[in-house]
N, CA, C and O of each residue as an XYZ file, in Angstrom:
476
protein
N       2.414     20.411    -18.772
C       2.772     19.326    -17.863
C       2.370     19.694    -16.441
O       2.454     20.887    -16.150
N       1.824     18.596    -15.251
C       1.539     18.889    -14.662
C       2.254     18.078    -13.548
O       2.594     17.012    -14.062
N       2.626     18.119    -12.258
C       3.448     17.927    -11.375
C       2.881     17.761     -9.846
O       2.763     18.686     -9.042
N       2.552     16.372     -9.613
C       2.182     15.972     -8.070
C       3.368     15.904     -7.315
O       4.381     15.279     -7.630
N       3.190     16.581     -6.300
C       4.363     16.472     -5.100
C       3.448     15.721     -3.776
O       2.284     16.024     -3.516
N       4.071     14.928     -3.202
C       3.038     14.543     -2.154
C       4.168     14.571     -0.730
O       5.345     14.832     -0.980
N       3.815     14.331      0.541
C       4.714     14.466      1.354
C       3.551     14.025      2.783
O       2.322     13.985      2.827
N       4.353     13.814      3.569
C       3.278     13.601      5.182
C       3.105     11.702      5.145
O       2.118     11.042      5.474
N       4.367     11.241      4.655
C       4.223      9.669      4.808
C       5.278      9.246      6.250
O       6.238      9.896      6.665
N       4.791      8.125      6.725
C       5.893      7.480      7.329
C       5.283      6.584      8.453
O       4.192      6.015      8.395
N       6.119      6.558      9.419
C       5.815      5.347     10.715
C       4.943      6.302     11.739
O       5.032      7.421     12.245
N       3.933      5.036     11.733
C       2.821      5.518     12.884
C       2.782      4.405     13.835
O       3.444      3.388     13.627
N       1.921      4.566     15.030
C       1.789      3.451     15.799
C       0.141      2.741     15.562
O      -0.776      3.528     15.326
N      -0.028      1.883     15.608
C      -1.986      1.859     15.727
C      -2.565      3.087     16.309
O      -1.958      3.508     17.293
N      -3.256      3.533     16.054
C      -3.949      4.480     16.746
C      -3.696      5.683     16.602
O      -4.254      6.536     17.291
N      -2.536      6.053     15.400
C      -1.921      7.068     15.701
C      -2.583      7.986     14.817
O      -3.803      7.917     14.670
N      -1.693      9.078     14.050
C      -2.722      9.965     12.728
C      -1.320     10.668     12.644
O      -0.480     11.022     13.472
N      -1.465     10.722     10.963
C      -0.905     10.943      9.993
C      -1.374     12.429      9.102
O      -2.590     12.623      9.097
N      -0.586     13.390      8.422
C      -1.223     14.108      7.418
C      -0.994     14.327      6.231
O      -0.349     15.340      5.964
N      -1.428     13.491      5.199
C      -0.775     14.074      3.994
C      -1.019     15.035      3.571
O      -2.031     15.658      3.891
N       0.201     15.607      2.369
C      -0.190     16.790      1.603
C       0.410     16.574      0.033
O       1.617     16.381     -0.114
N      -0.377     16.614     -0.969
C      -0.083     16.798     -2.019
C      -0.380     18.405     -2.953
O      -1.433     18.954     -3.277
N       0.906     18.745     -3.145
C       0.671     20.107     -4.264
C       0.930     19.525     -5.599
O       1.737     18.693     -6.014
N      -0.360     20.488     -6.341
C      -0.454     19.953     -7.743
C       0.465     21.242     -8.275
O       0.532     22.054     -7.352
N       1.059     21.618     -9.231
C       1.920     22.710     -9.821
C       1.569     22.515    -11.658
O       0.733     21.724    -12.092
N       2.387     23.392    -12.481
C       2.713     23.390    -13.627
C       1.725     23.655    -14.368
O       0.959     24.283    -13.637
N       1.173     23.543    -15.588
C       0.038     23.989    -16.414
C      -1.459     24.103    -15.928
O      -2.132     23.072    -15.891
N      -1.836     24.928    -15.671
C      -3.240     24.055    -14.984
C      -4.187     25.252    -15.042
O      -3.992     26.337    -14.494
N      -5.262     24.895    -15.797
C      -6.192     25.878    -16.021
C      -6.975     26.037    -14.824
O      -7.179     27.089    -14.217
N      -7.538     24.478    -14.452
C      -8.606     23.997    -13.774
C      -8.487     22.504    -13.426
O      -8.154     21.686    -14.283
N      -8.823     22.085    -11.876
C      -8.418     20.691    -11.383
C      -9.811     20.597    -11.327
O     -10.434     21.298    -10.529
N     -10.379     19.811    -12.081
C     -12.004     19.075    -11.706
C     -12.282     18.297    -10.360
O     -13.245     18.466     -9.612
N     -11.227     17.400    -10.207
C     -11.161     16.556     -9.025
C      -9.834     15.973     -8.746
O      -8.974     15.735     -9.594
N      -9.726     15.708     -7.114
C      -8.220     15.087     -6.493
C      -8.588     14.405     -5.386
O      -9.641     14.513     -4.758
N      -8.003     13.957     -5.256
C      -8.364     12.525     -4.432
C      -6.831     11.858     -4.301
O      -5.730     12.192     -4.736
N      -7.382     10.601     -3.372
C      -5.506      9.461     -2.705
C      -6.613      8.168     -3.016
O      -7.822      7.991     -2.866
N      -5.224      7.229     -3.641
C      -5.396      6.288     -3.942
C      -4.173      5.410     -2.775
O      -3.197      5.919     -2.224
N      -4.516      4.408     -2.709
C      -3.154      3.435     -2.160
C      -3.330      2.139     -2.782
O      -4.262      1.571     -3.351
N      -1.807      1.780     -2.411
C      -1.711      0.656     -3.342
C      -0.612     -0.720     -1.924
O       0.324     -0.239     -1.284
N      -0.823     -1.550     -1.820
C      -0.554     -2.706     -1.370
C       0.391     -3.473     -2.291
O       0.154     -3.438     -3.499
N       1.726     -4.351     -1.715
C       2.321     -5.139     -2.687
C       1.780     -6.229     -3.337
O       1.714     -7.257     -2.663
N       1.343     -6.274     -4.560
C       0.844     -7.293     -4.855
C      -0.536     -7.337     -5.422
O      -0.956     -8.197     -6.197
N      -1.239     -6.241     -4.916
C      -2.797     -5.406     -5.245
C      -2.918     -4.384     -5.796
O      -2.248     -3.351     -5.802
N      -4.152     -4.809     -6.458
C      -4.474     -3.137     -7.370
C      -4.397     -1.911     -6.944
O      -4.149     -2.042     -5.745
N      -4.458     -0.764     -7.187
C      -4.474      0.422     -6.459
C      -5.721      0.700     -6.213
O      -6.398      0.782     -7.238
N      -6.463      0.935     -4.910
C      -7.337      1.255     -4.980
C      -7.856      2.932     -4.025
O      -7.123      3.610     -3.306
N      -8.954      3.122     -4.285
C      -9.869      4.769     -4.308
C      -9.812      4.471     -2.534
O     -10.118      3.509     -1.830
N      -9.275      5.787     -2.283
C      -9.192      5.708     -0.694
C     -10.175      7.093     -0.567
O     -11.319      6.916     -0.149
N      -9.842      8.142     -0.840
C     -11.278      9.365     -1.099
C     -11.094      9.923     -2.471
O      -9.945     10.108     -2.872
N     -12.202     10.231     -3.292
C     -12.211     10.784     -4.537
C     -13.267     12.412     -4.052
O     -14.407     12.318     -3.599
N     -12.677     13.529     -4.245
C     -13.383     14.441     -4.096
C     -13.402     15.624     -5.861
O     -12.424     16.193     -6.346
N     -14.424     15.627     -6.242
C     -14.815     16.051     -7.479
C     -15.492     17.946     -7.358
O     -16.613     18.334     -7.030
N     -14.387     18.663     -7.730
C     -14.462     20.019     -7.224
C     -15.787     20.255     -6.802
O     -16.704     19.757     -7.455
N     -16.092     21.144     -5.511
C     -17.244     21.459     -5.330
C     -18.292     20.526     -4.789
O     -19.365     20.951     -4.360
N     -17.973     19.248     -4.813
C     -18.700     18.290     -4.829
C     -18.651     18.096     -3.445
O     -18.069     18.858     -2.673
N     -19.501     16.671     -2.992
C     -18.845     16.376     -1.657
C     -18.094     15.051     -1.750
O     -18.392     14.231     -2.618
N     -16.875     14.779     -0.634
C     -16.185     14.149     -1.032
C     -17.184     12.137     -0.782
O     -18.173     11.706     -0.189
N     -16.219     11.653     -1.561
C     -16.610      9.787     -1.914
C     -15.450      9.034     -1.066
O     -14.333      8.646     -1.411
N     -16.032      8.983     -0.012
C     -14.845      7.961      0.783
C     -15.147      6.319      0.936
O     -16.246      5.780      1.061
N     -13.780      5.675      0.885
C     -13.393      4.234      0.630
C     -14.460      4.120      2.479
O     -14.320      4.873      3.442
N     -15.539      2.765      2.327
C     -16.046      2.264      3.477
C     -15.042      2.298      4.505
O     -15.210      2.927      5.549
N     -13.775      1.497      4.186
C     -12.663      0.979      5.128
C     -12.402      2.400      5.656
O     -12.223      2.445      6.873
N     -12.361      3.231      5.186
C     -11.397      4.753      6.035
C     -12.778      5.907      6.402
O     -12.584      7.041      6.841
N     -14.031      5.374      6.137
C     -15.150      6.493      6.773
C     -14.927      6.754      7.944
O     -14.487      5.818      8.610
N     -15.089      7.798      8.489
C     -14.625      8.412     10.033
C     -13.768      8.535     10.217
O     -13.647      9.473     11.005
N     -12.686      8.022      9.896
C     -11.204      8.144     10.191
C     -10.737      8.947      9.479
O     -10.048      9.757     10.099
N     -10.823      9.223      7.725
C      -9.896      9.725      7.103
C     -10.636     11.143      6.852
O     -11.865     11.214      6.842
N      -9.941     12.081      6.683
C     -10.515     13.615      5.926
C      -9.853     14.047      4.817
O      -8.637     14.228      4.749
N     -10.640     14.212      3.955
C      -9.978     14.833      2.886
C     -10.310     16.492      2.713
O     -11.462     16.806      3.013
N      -9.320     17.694      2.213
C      -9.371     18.805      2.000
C      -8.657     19.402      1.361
O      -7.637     18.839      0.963
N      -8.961     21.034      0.948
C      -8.163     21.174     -0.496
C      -7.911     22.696     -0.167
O      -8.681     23.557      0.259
N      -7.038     22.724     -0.390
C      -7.198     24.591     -0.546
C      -5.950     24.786     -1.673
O      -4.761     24.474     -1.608
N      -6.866     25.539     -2.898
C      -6.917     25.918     -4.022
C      -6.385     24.666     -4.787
O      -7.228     23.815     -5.069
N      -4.777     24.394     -5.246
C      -4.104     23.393     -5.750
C      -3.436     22.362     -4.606
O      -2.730     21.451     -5.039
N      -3.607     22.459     -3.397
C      -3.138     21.713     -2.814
C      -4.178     20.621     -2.174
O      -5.345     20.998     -2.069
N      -3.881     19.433     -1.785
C      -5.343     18.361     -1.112
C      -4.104     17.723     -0.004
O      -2.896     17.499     -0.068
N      -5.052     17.609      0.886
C      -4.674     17.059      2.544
C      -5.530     15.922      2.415
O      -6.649     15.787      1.920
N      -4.702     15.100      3.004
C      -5.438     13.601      3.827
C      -5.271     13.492      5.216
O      -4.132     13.168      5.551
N      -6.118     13.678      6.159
C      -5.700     13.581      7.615
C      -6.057     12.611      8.040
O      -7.286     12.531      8.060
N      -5.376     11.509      8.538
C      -5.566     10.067      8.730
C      -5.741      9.646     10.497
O      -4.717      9.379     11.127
N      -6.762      9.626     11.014
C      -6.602      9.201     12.338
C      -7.173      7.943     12.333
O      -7.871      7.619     11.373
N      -6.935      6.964     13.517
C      -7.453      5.972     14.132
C      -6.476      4.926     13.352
O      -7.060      3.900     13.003
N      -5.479      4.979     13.109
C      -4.902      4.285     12.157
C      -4.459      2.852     12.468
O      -3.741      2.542     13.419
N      -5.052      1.877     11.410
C      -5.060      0.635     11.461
C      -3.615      0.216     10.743
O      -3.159      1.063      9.974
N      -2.895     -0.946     10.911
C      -1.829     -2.119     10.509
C      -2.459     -2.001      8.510
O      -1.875     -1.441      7.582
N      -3.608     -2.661      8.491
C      -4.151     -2.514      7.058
C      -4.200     -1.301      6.668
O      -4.906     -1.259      5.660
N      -3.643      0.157      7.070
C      -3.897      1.020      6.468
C      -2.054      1.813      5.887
O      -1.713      2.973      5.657
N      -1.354      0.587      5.852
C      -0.112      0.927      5.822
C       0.645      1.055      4.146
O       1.808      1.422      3.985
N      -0.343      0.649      2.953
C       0.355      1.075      2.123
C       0.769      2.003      1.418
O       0.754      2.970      2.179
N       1.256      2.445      0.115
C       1.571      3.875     -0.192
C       0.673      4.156     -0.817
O      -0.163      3.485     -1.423
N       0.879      5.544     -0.638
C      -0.577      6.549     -0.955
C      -0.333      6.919     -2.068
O       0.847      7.269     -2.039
N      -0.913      7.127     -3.515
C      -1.454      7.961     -4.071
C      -1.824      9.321     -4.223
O      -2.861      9.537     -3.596
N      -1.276     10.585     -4.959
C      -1.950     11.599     -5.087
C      -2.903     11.642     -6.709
O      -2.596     10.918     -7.656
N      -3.544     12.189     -6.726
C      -4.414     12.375     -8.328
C      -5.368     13.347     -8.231
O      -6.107     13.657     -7.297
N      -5.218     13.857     -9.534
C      -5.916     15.148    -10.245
C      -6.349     14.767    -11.175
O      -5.764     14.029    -11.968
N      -7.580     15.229    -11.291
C      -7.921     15.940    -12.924
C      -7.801     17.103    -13.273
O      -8.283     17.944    -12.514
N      -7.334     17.427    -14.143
C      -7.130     18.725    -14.716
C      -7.050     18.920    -15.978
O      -6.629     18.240    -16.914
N      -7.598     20.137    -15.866
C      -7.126     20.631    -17.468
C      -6.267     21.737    -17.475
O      -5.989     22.544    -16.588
N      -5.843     21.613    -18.803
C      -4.619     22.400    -18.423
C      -4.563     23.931    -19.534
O      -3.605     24.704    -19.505
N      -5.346     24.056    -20.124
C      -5.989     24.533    -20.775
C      -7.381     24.952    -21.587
O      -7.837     24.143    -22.395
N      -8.054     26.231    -21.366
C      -9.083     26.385    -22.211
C      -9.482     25.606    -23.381
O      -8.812     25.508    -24.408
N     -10.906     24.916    -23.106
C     -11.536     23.977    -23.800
C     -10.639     22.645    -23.966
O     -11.133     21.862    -24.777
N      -9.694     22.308    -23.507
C      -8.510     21.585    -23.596
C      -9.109     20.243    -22.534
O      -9.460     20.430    -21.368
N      -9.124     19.144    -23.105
C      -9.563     17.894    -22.095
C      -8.524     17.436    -21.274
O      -7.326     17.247    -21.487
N      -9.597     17.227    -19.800
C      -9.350     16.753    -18.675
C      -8.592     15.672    -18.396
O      -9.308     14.683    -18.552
N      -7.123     15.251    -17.945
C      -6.559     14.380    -18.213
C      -5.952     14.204    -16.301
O      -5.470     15.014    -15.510
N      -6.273     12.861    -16.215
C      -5.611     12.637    -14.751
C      -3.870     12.267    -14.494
O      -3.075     11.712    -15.252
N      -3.674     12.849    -13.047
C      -2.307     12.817    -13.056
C      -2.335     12.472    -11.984
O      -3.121     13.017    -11.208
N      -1.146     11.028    -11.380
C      -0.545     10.622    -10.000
C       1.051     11.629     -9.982
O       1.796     12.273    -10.721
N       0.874     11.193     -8.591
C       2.590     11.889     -7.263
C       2.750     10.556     -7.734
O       2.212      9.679     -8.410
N       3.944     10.885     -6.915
C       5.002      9.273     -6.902
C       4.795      8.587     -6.008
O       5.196      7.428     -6.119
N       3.947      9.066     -4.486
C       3.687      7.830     -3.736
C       4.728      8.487     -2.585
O       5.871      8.935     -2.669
N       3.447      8.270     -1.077
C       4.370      8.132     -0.140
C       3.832      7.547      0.807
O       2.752      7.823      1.330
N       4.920      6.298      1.202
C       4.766      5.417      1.966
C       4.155      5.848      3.443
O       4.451      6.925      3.961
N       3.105      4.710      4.176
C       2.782      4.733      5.158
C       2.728      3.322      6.031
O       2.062      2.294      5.904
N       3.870      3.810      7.096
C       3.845      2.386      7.727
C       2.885      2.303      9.171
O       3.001      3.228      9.974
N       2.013      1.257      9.447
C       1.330      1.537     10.559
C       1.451      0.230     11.587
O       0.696     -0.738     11.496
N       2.924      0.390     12.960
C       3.395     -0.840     12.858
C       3.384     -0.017     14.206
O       3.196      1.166     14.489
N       3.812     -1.754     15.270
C       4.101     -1.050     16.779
C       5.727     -1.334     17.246
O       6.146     -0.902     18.320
């Protein structure tokens, strides 16, 4: 079993910057890729950066320049500046991992932490 913790949500002003942090924990051989998703009331969840180990990271058009994504070992950061009203819903953490030798890659979400971006 594997275990997203996420944390670094809350009230910003326009303009302001934010940092998330999600730690991945529990079985884990190997994380292929982690990335933040957000989700809006009412809307699908959608890909805010997808970074695929080693790779370079795939960022959502809407958050290029503004957002950074980074990782050190099991943990991934989102550092959010320039922050827009539309950039206020809850975030997403996700992994791939495996959790075992020769054992398939199975993705895992955090529970979500809210971001409000209000004046």
């Amino acid at each position: 079993q594997v275990q997203l913790v996420e944390s670094g949500g809350g009230l910003v002003q326009p303009g302001g910057s934010l940092r998330l942090s999600c730690a991945a924990s529990g079985s884990i051989f190997s994380i292929n890729a982690m990335g933040w998703y957000r989700q809006a009331p009412g809307k699908q969840r959608e890909s805010v950066v997808v970074q695929i180990s080693g790779g370079r990271p795939n960022y959502a058009d809407s958050v290029t320049g503004r957002f950074t994504i980074s990782r050190d070992k099991e943990t991934v950061y989102l550092q959010m500046n320039s922050l827009k009203p539309e950039d206020t819903p809850v975030y997403y953490c996700n992994a791939v991992v495996v959790t075992e030798w020769r054992a398939q890659a199975r993705g895992y979400w955090g529970q979500g932490t809210q971001v409000t971006v209000s004046s």
